[in-house]
N, C-alpha and C positions, 0 to 999 in steps of 0.2 A: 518552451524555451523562450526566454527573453530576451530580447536586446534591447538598446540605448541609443539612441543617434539623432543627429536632427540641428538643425541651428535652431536658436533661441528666438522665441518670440515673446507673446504675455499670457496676460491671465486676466479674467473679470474681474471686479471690483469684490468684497467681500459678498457674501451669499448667507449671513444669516439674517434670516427672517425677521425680524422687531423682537419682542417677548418670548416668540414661540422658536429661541435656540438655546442651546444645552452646547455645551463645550463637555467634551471628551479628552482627557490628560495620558498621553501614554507609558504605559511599566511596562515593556516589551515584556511577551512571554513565547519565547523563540518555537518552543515544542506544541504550543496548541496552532500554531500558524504553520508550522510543516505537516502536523497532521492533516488540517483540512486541506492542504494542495499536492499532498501527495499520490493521489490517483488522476489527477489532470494532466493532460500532455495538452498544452496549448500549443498553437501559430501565432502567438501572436508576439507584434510588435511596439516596444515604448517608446516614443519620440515626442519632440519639443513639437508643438503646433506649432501650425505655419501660415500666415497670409490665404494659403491655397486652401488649406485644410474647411475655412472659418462655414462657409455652406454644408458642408457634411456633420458637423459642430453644434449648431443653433436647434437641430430638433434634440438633441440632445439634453442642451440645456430647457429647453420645454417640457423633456419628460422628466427632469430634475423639480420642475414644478416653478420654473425661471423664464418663463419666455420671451425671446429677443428675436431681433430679427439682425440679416449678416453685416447689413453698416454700422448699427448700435456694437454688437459684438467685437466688432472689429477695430472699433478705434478703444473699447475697453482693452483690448488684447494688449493694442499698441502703446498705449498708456503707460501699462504697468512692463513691456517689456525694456523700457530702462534702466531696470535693477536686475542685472544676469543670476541674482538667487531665486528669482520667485519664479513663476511659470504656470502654464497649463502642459502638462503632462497627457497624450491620446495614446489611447491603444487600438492597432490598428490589428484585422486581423482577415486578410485576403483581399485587399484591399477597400475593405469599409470600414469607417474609424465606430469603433464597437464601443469606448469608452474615453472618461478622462479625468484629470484630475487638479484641481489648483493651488496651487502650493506659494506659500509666502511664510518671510519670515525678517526679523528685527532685531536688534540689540536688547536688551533688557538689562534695565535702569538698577533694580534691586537686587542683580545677583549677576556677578558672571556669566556669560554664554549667549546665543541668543534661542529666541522661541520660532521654533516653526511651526507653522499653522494650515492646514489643510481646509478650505473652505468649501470646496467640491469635489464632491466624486458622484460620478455614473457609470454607470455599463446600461447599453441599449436593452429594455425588454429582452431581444432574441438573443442575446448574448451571456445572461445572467446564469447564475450556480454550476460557472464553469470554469472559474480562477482566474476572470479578468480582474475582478475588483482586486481581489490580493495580486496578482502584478501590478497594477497600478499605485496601491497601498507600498509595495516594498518598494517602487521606484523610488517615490515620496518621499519616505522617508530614508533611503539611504540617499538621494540627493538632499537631504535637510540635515541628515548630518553630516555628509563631506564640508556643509561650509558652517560647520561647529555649531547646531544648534542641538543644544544639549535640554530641550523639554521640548515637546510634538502636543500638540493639540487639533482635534477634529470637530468644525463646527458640526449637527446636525440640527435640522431640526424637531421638535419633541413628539410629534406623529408619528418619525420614521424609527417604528421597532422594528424593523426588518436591520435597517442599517444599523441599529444600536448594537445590537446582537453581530452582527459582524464583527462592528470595531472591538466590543468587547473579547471577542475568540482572535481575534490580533493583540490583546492585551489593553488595550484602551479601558480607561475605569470612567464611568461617568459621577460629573462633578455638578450638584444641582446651581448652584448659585453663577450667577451669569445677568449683568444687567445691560440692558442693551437702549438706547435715542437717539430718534435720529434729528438731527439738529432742525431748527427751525430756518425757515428759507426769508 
């Protein structure tokens, strides 16, 4: 079962990697995503991070392949919690935050609606192939479309065939072309 609750904080800075990211476009495909979550009976819970949370968070983001430590994280979170659409997303489940997910999104210039974009997701090693990730996934995206964003995209990066393969059984189709720089300092 899932729930939703939590006041609003933020989310880290974008998470793709220089070259080595692949953007993922979503065409929802409702019936391969109940298939795979339908023998799962979770505990757990979705909620906005929080100030408190940011300690139990940071190895998280380490085992994402992102390591920070909790003041760096911390003032990322706070940063972006200015804009009440974007967020990090935790799933919590007996009281150890077992996953998360970062979520933002923007207007779009060339068309109607806006984009939302997915820049992290984890679930902890001990918590994996038990339907944390898709609650975290449907959180996501049904909080990106409440505030009308009518395209979803998931960064990955191009190593993680484990996660490609997920997003794609959620419907996510990958799209190769993606240029990425980071500005000079």
């Amino acid at each position: 079962m899932r729930r939703i609750s939590g006041p609003s904080s933020g989310v880290p800075p974008n998470n793709i990697a220089g070259a080595h990211a692949c953007t993922i476009k979503c065409q929802a495909q409702p019936a391969a995503v109940a298939a795979l979550s339908s023998t799962v009976r979770l505990h757990v819970t979705i909620r906005r991070l929080t100030p408190s949370d940011v300690p139990k968070v940071t190895p998280l983001m380490a085992e994402l392949g992102y390591p920070t430590n909790d003041t760096s994280f911390a003032e990322r979170a706070a940063a972006v919690s200015a804009n009440p659409d974007d967020g990090v997303l935790i799933a919590e489940e007996a009281g150890d935050i077992v996953g998360l997910v970062a979520i933002h999104s923007f207007e779009m210039l060339h068309r109607p609606g806006r984009l939302g974009r997915i820049t992290a997701l984890v679930v902890s090693a001990s918590a994996r192939r038990r339907g944390v990730g898709h609650e975290l996934l449907s959180a996501a995206e049904n909080h990106l479309r409440s505030i009308g964003c009518i395209k979803l995209e998931v960064t990955s990066g191009v190593s993680r065939s484990d996660a490609h393969g997920f997003y794609a059984a959620h419907g996510y189709q990958e799209q190769r072309v993606h240029f990425v720089k980071s500005p000079a300092t």
